[in-house]
C-alpha positions in Angstrom: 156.3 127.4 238.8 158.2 124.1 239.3 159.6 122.4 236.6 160.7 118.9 236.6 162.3 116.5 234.0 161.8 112.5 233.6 164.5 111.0 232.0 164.6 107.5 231.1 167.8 105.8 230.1 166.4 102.7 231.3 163.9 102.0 228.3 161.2 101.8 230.2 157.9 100.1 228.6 155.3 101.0 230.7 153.2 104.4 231.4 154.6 106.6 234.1 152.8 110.0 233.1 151.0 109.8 236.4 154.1 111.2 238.2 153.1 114.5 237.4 150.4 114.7 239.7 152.4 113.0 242.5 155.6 115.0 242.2 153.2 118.2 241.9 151.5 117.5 245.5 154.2 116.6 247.0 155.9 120.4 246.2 152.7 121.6 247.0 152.3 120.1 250.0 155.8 121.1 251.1 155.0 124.6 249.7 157.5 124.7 247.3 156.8 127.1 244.5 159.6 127.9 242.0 161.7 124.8 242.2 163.6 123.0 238.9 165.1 118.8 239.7 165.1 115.7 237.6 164.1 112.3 238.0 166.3 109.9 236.1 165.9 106.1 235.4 168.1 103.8 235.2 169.4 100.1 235.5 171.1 98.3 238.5 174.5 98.9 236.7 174.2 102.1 236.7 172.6 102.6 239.9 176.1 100.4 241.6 178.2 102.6 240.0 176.9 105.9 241.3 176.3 104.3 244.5 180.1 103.2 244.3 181.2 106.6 243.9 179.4 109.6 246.0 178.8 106.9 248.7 181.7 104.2 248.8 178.6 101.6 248.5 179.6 98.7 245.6 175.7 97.7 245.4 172.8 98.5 243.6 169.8 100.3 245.6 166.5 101.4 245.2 167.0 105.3 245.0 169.5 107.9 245.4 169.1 111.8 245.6 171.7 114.7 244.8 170.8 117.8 245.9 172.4 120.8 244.6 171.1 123.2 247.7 171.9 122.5 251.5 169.3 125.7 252.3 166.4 127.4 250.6 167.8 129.9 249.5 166.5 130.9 246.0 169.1 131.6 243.1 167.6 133.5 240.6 164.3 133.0 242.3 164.1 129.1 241.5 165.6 126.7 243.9 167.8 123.8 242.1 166.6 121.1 244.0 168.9 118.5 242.7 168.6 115.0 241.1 166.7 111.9 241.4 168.1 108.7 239.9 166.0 104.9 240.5 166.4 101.7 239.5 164.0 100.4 237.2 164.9 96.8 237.8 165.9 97.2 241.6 162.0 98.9 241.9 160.3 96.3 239.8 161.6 93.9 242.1 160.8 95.3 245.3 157.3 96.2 244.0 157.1 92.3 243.7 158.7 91.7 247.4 156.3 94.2 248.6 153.2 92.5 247.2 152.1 96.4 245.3 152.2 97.7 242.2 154.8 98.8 240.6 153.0 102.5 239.7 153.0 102.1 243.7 156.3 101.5 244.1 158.4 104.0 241.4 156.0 107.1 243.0 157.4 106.2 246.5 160.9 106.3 245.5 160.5 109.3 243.6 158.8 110.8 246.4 161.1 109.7 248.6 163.6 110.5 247.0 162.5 114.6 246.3 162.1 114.3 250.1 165.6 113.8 250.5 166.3 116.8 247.7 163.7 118.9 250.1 166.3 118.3 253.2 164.2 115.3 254.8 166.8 113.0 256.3 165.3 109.6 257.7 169.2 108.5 258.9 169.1 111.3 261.6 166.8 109.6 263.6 163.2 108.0 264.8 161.7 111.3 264.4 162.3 112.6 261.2 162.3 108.8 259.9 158.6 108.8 261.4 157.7 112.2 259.8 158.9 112.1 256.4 157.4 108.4 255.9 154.1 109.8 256.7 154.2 112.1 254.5 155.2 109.8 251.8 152.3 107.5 252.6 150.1 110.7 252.6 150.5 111.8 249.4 150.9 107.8 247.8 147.3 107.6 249.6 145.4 110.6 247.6 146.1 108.7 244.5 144.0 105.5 242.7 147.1 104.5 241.0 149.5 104.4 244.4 146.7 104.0 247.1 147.2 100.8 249.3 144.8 98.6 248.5 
């Protein structure tokens, strides 16, 4: 069974529940079956300090992902996947740039960014950049509230 925890220390004031569903398929469709990670908002202020810190980066971004495995190994039969954390404002924002919604845009980065936590690594090169965004776009597209319109 995977588990998986939203935590908001943004304050966020809109619905998110549909997350479930999203982050479900997308460890379904990467066959993961006993897997434990959170998801955790937060602002740009925040976001610039972790970004400061584990990657020498004084700047807010979109989304960033810890993982606490580099295998897939399982200890004590679950895998620890790791941590997601997104800017709330930095996502609103881009949502806006984008022209989508912004149910659109939080499911991508948290897609995205359990991806990355799955060992998907877009910086290594065209390839794996080309494969993981499909997939992203995949499992957005199954969805009413994330489909492109």
């Amino acid at each position: 069974m995977n588990e998986f925890r939203v935590f908001d220390e943004y304050g966020c004031d809109f619905d998110y529940s549909y997350l479930d569903k999203i982050i479900r398929r997308t460890l379904e469709m990467e066959s993961v079956r006993a897997s434990v990670c959170s998801i955790v908002f937060i602002g740009d202020e925040k976001m610039q300090e972790l970004n400061r810190t584990y990657r020498g980066i004084d700047a807010t971004t979109d989304v960033l992902s810890f993982a606490f495995e580099d295998n897939n190994k399982l200890c004590y039969n679950i895998r620890q996947l790791g941590e997601i954390f997104v800017s709330i404002p930095k996502m609103q924002a881009q949502a806006k740039e984008y022209g989508h919604s912004e149910a659109r845009e939080l499911a991508f980065l948290v897609v995205h960014g359990l991806l990355h936590l799955l060992g998907y690594d877009h910086t290594k090169g065209e390839a794996e950049e080309k494969e993981m965004f499909l997939k992203q776009e995949l499992i957005l597209n199954e969805f009413e509230e994330t489909k492109r319109s």
